[in-house]
Backbone as JSON Lines, residues from 0, in Angstrom:
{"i":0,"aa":"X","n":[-43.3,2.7,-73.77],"ca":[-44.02,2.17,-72.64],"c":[-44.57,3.31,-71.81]}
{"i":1,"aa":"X","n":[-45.86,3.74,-71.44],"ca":[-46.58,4.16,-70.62],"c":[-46.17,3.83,-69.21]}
{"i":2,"aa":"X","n":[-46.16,4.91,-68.48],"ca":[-45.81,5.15,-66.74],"c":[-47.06,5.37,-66.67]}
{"i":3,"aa":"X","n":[-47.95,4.29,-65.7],"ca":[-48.66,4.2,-64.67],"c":[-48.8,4.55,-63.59]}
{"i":4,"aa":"X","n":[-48.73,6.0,-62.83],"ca":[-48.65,6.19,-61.23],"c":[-49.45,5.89,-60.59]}
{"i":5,"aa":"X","n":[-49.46,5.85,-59.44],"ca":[-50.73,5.45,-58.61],"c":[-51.2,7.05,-58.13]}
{"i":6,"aa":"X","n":[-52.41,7.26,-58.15],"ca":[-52.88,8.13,-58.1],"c":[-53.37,8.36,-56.74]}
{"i":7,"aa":"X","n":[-53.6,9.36,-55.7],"ca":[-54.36,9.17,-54.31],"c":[-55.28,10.11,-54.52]}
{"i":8,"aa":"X","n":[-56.59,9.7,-53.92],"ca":[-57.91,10.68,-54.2],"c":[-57.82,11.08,-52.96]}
{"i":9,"aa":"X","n":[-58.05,13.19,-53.13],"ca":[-58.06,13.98,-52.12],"c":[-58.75,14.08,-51.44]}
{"i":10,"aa":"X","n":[-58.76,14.26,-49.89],"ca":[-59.95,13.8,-48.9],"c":[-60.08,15.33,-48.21]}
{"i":11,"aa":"X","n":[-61.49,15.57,-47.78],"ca":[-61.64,16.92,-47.58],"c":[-61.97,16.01,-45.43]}
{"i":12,"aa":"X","n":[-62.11,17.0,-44.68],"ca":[-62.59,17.17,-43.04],"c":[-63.52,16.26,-43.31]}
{"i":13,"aa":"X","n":[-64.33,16.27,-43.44],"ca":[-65.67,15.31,-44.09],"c":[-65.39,13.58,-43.89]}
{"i":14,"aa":"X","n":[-64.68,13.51,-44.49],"ca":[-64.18,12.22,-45.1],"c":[-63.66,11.41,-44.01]}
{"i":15,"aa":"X","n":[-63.51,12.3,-42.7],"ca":[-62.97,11.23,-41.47],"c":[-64.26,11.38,-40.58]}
{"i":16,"aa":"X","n":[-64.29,10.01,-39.96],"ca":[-65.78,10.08,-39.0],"c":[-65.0,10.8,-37.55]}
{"i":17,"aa":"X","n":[-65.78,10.86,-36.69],"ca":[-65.42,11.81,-35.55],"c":[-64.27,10.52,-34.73]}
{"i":18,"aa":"X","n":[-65.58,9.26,-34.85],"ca":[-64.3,8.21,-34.05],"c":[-62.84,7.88,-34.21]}
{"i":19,"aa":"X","n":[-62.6,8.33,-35.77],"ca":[-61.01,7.68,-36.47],"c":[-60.38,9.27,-35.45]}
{"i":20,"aa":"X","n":[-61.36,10.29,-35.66],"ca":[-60.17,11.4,-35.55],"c":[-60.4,11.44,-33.84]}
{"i":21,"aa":"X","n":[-60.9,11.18,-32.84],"ca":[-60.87,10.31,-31.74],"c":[-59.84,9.83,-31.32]}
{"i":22,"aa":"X","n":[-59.49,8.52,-32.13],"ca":[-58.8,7.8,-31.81],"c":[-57.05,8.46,-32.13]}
{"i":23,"aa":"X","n":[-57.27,8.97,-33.28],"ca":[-55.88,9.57,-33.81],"c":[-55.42,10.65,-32.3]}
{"i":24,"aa":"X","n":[-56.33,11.22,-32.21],"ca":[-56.23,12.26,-30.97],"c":[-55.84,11.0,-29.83]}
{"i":25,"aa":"X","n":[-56.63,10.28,-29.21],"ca":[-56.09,9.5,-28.3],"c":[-54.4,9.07,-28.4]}
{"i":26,"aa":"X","n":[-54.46,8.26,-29.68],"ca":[-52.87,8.0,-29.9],"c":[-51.87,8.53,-29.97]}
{"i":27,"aa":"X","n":[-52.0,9.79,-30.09],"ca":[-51.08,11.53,-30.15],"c":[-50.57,11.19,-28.55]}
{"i":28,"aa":"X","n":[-52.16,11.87,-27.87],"ca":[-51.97,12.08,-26.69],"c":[-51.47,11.01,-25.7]}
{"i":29,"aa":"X","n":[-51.11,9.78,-26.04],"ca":[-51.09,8.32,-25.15],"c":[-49.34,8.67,-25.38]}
{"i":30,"aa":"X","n":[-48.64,9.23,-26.61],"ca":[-47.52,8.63,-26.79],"c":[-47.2,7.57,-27.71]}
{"i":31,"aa":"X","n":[-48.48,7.13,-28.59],"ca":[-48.0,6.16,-29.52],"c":[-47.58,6.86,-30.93]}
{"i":32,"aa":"X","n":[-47.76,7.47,-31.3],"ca":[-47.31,8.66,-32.42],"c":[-47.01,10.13,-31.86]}
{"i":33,"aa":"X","n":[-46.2,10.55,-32.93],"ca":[-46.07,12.22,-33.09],"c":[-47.14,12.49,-33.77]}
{"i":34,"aa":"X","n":[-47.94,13.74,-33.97],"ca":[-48.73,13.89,-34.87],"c":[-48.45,13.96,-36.49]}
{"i":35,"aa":"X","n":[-46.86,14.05,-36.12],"ca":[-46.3,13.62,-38.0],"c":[-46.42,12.15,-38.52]}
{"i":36,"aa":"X","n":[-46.2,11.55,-37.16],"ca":[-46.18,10.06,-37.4],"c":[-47.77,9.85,-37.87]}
{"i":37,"aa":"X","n":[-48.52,9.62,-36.86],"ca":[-49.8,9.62,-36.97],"c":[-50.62,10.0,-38.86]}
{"i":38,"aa":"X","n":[-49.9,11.16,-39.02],"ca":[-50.65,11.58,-40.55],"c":[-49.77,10.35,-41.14]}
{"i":39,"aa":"X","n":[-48.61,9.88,-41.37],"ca":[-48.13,9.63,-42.18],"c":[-48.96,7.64,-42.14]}
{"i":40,"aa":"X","n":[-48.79,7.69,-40.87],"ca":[-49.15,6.07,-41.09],"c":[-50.46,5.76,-41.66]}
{"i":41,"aa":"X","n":[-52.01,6.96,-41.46],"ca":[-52.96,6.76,-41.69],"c":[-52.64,7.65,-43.24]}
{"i":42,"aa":"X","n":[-52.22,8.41,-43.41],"ca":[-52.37,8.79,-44.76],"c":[-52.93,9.89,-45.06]}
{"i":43,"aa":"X","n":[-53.0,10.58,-43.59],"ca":[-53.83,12.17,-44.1],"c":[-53.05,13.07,-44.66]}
{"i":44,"aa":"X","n":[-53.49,13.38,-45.6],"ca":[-52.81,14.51,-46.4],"c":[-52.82,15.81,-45.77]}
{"i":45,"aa":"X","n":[-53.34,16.43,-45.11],"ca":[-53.36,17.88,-44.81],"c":[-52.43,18.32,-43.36]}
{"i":46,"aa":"X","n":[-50.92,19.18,-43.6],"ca":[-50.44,19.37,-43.2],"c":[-50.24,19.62,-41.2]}
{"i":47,"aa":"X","n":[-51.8,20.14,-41.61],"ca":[-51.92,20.64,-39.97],"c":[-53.44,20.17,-39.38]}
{"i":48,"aa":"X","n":[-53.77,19.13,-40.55],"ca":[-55.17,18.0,-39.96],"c":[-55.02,17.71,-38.45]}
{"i":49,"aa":"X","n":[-53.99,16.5,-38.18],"ca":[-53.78,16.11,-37.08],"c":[-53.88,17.26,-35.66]}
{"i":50,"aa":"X","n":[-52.93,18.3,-35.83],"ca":[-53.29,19.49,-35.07],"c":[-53.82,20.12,-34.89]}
{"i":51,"aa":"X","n":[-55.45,20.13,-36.09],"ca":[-56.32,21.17,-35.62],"c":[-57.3,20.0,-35.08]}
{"i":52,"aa":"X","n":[-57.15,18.51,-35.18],"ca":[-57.98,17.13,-34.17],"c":[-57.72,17.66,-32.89]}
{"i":53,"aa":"X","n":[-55.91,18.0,-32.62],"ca":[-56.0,18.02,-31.51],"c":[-56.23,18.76,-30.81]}
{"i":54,"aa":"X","n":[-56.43,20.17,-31.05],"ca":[-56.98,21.66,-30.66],"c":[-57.96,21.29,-30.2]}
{"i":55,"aa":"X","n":[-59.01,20.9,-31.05],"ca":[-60.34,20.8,-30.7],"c":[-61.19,19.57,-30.28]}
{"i":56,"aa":"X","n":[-60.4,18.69,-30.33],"ca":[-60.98,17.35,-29.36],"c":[-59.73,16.64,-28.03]}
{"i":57,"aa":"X","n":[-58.48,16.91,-28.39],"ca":[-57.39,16.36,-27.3],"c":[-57.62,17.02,-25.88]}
{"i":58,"aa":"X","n":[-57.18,16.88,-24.81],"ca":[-57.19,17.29,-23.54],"c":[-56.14,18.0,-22.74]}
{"i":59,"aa":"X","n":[-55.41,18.2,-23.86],"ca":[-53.75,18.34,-23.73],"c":[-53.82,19.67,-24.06]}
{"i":60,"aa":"X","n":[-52.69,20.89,-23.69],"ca":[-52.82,22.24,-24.23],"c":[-51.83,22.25,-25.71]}
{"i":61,"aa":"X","n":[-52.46,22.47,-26.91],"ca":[-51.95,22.43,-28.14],"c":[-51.88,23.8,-28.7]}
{"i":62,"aa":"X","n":[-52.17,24.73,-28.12],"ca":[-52.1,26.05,-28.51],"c":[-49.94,26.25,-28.88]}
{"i":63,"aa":"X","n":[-50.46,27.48,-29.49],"ca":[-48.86,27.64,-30.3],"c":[-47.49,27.37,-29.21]}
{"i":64,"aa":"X","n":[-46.64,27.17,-29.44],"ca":[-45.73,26.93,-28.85],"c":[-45.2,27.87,-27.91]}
{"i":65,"aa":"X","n":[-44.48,28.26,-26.82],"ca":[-44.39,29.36,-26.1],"c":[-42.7,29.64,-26.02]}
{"i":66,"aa":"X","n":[-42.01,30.71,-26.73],"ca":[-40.81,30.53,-26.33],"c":[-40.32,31.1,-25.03]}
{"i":67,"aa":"X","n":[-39.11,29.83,-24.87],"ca":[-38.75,30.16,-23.14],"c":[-37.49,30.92,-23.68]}
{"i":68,"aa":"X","n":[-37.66,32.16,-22.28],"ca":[-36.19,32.53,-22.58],"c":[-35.23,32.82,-21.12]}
């Protein structure tokens, strides 16, 4: 018997319109997702997608983390 996987076709920056990644940024920033959550429920594959949405469209400071000491 043959194994069938389901296969997922790879999506490049392109492939999201400005509004989805908009909105993903809104929902980050509102508190309705983490940005891990967020990739996982929509399905973006690229590790640090969500975080470079929010660099460059969120309102929030997303720059690297700052350690306190």
């Amino acid at each position: 018997m043959k194994h069938q996987g389901l296969t997922r076709e790879k999506r490049t920056q392109k492939d999201y319109s400005i509004a989805f990644k908009l909105r993903i940024v809104s929902q980050v920033e509102n508190g309705d997702y983490t940005y891990k959550q967020a990739q996982k429920e929509y399905g973006i594959q690229g590790k640090s997608t969500v975080l470079v949405w929010l660099r460059r469209y969120g309102n929030l400071e997303w720059s690297k983390p700052k350690l306190h000491t």
